[in-house]
PyMOL commands that place a pseudoatom at each C-alpha (Angstrom):
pseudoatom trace, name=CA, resn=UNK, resi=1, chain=A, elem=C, hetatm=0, pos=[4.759, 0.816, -9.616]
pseudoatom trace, name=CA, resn=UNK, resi=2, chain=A, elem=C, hetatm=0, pos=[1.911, 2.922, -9.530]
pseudoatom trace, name=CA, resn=UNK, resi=3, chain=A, elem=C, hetatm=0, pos=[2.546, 6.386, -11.744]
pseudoatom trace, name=CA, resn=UNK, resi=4, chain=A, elem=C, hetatm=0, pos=[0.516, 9.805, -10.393]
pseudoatom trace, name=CA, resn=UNK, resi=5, chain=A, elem=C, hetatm=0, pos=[0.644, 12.532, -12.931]
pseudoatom trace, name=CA, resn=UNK, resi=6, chain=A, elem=C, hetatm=0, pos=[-0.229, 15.362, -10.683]
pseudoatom trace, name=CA, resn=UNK, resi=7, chain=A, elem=C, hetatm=0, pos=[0.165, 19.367, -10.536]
pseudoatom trace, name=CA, resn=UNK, resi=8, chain=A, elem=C, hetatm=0, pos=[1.535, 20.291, -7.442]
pseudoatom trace, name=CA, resn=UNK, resi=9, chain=A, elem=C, hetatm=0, pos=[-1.022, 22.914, -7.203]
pseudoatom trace, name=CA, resn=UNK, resi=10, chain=A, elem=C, hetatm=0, pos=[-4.215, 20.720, -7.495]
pseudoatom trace, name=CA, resn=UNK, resi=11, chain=A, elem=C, hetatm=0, pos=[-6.463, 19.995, -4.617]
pseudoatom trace, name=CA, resn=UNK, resi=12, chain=A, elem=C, hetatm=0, pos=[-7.232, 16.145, -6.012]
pseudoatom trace, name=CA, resn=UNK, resi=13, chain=A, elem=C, hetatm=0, pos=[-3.675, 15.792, -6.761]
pseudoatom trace, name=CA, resn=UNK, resi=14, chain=A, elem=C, hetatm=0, pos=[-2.844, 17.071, -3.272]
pseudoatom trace, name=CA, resn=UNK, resi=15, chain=A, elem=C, hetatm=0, pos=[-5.428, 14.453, -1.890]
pseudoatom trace, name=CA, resn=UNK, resi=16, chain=A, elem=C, hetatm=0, pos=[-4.987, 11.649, -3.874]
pseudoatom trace, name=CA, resn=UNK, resi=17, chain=A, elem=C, hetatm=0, pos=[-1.049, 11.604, -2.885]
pseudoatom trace, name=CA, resn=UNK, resi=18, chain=A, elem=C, hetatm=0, pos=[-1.853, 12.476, 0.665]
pseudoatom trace, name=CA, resn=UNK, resi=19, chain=A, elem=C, hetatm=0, pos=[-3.985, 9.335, 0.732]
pseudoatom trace, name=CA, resn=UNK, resi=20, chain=A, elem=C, hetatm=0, pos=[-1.333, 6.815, -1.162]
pseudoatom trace, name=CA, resn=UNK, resi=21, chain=A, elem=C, hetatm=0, pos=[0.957, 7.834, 1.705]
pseudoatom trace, name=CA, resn=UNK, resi=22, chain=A, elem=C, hetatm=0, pos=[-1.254, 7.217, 4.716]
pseudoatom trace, name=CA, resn=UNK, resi=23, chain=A, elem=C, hetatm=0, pos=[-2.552, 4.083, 2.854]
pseudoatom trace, name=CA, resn=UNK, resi=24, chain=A, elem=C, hetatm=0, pos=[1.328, 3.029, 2.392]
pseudoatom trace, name=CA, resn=UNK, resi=25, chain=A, elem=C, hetatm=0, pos=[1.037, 2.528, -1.167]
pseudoatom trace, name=CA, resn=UNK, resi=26, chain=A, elem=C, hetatm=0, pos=[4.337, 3.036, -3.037]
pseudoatom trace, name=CA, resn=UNK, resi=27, chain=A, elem=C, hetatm=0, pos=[3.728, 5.366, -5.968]
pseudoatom trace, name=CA, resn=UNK, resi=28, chain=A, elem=C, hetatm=0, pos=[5.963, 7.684, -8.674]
pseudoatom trace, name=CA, resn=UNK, resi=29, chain=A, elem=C, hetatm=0, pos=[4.497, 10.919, -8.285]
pseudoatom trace, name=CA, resn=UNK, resi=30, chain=A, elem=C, hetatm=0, pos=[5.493, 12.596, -11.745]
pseudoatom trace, name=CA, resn=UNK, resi=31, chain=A, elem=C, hetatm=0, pos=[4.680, 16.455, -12.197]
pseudoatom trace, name=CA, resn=UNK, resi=32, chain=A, elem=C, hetatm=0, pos=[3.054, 16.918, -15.415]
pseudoatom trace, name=CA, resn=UNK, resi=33, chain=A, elem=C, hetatm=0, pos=[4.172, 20.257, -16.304]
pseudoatom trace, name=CA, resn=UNK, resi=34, chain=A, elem=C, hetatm=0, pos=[8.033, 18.765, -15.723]
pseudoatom trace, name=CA, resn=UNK, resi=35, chain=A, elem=C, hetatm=0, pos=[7.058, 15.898, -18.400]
pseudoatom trace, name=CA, resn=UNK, resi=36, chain=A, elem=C, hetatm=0, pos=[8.328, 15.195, -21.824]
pseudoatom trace, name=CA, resn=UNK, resi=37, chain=A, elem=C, hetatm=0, pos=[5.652, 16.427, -25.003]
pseudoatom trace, name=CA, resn=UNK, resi=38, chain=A, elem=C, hetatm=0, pos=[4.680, 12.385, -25.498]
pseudoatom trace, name=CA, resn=UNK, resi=39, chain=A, elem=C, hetatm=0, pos=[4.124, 11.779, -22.431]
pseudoatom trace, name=CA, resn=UNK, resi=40, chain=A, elem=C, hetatm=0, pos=[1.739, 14.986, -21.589]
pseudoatom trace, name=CA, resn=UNK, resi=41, chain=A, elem=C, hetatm=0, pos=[-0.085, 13.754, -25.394]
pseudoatom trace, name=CA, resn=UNK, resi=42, chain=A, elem=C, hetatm=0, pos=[-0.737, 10.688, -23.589]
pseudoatom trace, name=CA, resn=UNK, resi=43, chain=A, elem=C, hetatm=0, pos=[-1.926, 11.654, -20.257]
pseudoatom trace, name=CA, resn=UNK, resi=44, chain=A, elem=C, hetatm=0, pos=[-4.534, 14.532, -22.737]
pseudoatom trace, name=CA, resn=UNK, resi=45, chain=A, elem=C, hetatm=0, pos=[-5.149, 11.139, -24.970]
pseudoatom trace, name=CA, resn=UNK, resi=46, chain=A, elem=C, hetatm=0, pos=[-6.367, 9.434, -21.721]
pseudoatom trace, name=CA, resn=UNK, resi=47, chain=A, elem=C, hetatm=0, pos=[-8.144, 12.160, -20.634]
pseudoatom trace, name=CA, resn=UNK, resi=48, chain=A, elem=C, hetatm=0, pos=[-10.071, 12.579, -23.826]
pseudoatom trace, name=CA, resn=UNK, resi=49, chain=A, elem=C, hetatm=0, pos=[-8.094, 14.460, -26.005]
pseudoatom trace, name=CA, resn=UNK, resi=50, chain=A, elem=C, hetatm=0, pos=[-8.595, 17.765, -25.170]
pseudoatom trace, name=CA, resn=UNK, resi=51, chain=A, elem=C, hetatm=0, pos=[-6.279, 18.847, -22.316]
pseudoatom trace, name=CA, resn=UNK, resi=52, chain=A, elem=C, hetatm=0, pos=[-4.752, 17.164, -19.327]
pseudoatom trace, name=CA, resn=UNK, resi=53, chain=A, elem=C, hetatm=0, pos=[-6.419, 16.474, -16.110]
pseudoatom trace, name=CA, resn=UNK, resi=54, chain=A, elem=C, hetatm=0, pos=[-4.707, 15.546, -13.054]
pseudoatom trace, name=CA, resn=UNK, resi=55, chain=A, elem=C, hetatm=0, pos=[-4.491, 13.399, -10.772]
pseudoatom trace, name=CA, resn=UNK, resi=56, chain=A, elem=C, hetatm=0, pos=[-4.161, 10.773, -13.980]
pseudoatom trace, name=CA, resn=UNK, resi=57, chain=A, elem=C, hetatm=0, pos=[-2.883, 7.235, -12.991]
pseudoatom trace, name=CA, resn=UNK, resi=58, chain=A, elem=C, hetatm=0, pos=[-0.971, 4.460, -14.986]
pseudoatom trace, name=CA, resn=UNK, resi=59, chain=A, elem=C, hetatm=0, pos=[-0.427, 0.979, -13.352]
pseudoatom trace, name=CA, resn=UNK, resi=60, chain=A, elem=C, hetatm=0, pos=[0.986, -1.613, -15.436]
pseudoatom trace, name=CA, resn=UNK, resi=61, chain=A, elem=C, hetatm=0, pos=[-0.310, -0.183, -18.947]
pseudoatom trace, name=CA, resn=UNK, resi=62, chain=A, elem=C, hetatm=0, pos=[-3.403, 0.573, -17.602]
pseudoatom trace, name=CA, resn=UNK, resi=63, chain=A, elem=C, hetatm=0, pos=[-4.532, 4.225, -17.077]
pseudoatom trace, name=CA, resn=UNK, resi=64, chain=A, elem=C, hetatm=0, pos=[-7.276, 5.665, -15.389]
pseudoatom trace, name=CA, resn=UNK, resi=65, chain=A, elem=C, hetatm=0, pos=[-8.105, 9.578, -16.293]
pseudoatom trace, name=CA, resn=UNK, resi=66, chain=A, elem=C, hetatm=0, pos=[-8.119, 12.668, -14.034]
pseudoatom trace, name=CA, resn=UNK, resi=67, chain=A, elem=C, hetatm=0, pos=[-11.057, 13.269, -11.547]
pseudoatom trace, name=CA, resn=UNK, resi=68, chain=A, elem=C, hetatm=0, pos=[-11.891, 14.975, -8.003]
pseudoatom trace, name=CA, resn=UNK, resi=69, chain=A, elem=C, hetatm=0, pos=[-10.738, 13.106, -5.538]
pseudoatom trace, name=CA, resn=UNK, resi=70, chain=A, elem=C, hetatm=0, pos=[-13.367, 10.821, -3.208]
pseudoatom trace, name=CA, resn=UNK, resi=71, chain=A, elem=C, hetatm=0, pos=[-11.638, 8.463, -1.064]
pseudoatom trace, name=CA, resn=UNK, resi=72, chain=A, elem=C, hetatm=0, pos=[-13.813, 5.675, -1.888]
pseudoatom trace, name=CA, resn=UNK, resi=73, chain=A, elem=C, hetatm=0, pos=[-14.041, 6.305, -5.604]
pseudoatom trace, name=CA, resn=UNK, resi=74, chain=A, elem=C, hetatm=0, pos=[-10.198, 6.450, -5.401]
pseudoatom trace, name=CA, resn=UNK, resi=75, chain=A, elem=C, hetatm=0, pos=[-9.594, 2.928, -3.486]
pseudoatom trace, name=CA, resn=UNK, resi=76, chain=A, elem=C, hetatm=0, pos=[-12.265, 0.953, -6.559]
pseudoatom trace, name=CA, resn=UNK, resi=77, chain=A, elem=C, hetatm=0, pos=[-9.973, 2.841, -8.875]
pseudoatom trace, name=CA, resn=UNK, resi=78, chain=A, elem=C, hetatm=0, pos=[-6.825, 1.433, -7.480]
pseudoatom trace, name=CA, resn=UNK, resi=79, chain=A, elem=C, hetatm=0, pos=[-8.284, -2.003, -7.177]
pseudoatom trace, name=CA, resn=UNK, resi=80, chain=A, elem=C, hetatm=0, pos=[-9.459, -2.110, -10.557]
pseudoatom trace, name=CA, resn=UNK, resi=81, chain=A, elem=C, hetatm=0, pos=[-6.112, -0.848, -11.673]
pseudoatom trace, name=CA, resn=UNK, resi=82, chain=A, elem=C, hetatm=0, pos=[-4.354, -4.170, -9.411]
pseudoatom trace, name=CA, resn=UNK, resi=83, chain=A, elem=C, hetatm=0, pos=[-2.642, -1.468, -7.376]
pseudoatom trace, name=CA, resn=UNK, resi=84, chain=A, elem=C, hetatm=0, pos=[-4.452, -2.981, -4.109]
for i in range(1, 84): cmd.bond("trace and resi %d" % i, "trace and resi %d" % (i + 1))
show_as sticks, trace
zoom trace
C-alpha cells in the first residue's frame, strides 16, 4: 500500500491526499511529526539529507521525495512508483 508522510498542516500534503481520495487510491497517510526517529532519518535521507519534506511517498521500497503538489506531476509520480 501506498505510504504518504504528510504534515497535517501542509498545503501539498493537504492536496496530494485530497487527490488519492477522489482518485480512489488506497493509501496510509502517516503524520511525520507522530513518526519514530528512523523513520523521520529516512524520509530527511530521501529528501536529501537535510530536513524532511512532505508530502514524501514510499510504494513497495520505492520512495519518491517531497514536492508542491501538481496534479499531473503527481499521477507520473504514482505511475512510476506502480501505484497506478
Amino acid at each position: 500500500m501506498l505510504k504518504v508522510y504528510g504534515w497535517n498542516v501542509c498545503p501539498h500534503t493537504l492536496n496530494a491526499v485530497a487527490w488519492l481520495k477522489s482518485h480512489n487510491i488506497p493509501f496510509k497517510y502517516l503524520e511525520i511529526e507522530e513518526q519514530p526517529d528512523d523513520v523521520v532519518r529516512k524520509v530527511v535521507e530521501v529528501n536529501g539529507g537535510d530536513d524532511w519534506v512532505v508530502p514524501t511517498l514510499e510504494y513497495n521500497g520505492k520512495w519518491h521525495p517531497g514536492e508542491r503538489f501538481e496534479p499531473a506531476k503527481f499521477e507520473r509520480v504514482l505511475k512510476d512508483l506502480g501505484v497506478i
